[in-house]
C-alpha positions, 0 to 999 in steps of 0.5 A: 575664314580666319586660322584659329590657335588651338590646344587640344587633348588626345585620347591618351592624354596627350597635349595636342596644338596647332592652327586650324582654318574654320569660321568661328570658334565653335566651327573648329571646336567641332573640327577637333572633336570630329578628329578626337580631339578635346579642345581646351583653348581656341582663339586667334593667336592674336587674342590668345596668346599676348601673354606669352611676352607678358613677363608681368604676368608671368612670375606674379602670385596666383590670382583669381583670373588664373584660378578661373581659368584653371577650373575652365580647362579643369572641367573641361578635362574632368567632363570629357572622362580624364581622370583628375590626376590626369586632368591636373597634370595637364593644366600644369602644361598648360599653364606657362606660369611657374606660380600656377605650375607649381600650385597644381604641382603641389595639389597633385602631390597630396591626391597621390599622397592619399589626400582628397582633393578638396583637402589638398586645395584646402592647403593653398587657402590664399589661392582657394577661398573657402567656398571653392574649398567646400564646394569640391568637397561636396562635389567628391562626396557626391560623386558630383564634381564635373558639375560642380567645377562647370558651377563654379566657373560659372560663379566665377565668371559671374563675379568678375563681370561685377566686379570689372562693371565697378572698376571700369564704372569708376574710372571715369569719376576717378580721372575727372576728380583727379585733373580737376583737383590737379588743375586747381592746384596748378592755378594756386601754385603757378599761375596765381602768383604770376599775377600777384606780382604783377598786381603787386607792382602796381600798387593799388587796392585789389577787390575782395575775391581777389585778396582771397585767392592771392590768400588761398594760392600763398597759403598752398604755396608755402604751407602745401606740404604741411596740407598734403602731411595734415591729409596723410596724416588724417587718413593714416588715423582713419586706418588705423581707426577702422582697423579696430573692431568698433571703428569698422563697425560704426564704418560699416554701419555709415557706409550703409545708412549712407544717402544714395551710396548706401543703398549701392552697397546694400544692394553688391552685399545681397547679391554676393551673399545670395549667389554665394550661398545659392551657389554653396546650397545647390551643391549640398553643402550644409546650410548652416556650414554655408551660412558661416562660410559667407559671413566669412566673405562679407566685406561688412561687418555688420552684414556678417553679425546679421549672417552670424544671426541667421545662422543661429536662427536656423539651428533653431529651425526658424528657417532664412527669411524669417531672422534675415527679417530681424535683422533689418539689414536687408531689403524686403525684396531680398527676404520675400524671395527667399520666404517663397524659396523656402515655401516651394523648397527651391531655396537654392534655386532662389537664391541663385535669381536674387543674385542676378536680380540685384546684380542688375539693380547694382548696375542700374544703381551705379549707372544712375549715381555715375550719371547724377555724379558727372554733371555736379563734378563737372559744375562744381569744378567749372564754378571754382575755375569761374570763380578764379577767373573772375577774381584775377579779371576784377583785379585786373580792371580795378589796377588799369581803373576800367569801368566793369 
């Protein structure tokens, strides 16, 4: 038995919190549901509530960790038969941040103002993208939004995973080049020219390799700042160069045609494209209107002129696979699943599969290149600490005339 924090709604619409003994989770939720209770949050206190110290969290914008956890206790509410006004009054009270308190504030004022509450999230477009825009919009018109929130955390949840999946898969990669770079960098600035002294004293014709880096470590010594202002530099060119539109085009169409990485790339594009999609369709939103709004979402533009393609190619009722085929910008394992989708009429159903295909190809591609990156990070930085070494232990024996 554990003690569980909760907060719960009564019947009346009342904010109810305690603790509560019980086995797990789903034991208390049932506990409070007996009792009449709609749970909103269960947790020990320990996992539920570090953040209420947390004065980082607390006063930064709205970010999309804070919009799913919005649209959890949203429909959560909605489901249980609260009216939304009610339900959105209580996920202010919720909350304890003031960016969030007053965001659902805000939106509340438009509803009672007359306003939908799709036009009303539509007010705050750096807090809700496009798709959950339409997506409540077409839950409204459908008489349909309970379900359309449970869709949408559900959407949520599943780009988040992905994307902390890349995050905590690059760490490692990241941390290694970064010690492997420092300890370099060390050695050229510190501790070789220790030995340059020394090997200079003595007088005596140092072997080739170790002319180099005695070179190499006097050139990062004295000109390393003019190294690290060339490199700042060059990449605030690159910048400034992608920012145009034909620089990021002829960018996005390297980083696609890429060895290895490129197929990585193809592969999060599809998936985030086919469940956004899937997701937008399910919930009658109309397919043209969904195509424009996930060329919109795309992080590529060559990807986006491709969906812009698309589009056109539905208003001329040569239906998905058939223009995403002409395109030539996605897999062939992408266009034969859609083509059976719009063959069986479960397109939306379809699509929805394909993005959990290809989140699981995109995890099995980044575990493969992670694993094919370590070791040759790791080799290339001990070959250029071997050849350091050897270079400092060839000058050493040559000054001290031992037989090598």
């Amino acid at each position: 038995m554990a003690t569980f924090f909760y907060k719960a709604v009564a019947k009346g619409g009342g904010l109810v919190d305690g603790n509560m003994d019980g086995a797990d989770e789903t034991t208390v939720a049932v506990k409070l549901q007996d009792m009449g209770l709609i749970p909103i949050l269960i947790g020990t206190r320990k996992s539920s509530q570090p953040w209420r110290f947390d004065f980082r969290w607390r006063f930064r914008k709205v970010g999309s960790k804070e919009v799913m956890f919005l649209t959890q206790e949203l429909s959560t509410l909605v489901n249980a038969g609260l009216p939304l006004d009610r339900s959105l009054a209580i996920c202010k009270m919720l909350s304890e941040k003031p960016a969030v308190q007053s965001t659902v504030e805000d939106i509340l004022q438009g509803i009672r103002q007359g306003k939908t509450f799709a036009d009303s999230l539509g007010t705050h477009p750096k807090i809700f993208s496009k798709l959950y825009v339409n997506m409540v919009r077409a839950g409204e018109a459908s008489g349909s939004l309970p379900i359309v929130l449970d869709r949408l955390v559900e959407f949520q949840q599943s780009a988040d995973e992905l994307k902390s999946y890349l995050i905590s898969s690059l760490i490692y990669p990241a941390l290694l080049s970064f010690v492997g770079g420092a300890s370099i960098v060390i050695l050229l600035n510190f501790v070789i020219p220790k030995f340059a002294q020394v090997f200079q004293d003595a007088g005596k014709s140092l072997p080739l390799p170790t002319q180099i880096l005695l070179t190499a470590s006097e050139l990062s010594k004295s000109y390393g700042w003019a190294l690290a202002l060339g490199l700042a530099l060059a990449i605030f060119g690159f910048t400034r160069l992608v920012d145009t539109e034909k620089g990021r085009r002829n960018w996005d169409t390297f980083k696609l045609r890429a060895p290895i990485l490129g197929n990585v790339l193809r592969k999060i594009e599809v998936a985030r494209i086919s469940r956004t999609l899937g997701t937008l369709v399910h919930n009658s939103v109309p397919l043209v209107q969904s195509l424009n709004i996930v060329k919109e979402i795309s992080n590529n533009t060559v990807v986006s002129k491709s969906i812009s393609e698309i589009a056109e190619g539905v208003k001329k009722g040569e239906g998905v696979a058939r223009p995403m085929e002409k395109t030539g910008a996605f897999p062939p394992l992408a266009i034969h699943l859609i083509q059976v989708g719009e063959e069986t009429g479960r397109l939306d159903s379809m699509l929805l599969e394909l993005a959990k295909v290809y989140d699981k190809e995109v995890r099995s591609a980044i575990k493969n290149l992670i694993a094919l990156f370590e070791p040759i990070m790791i080799l290339g930085m001990g070959l250029l600490v071997g050849v350091i070494v050897i270079s400092m232990l060839l000058a050493i024996v040559s000054i001290n005339d031992v037989p090598f």
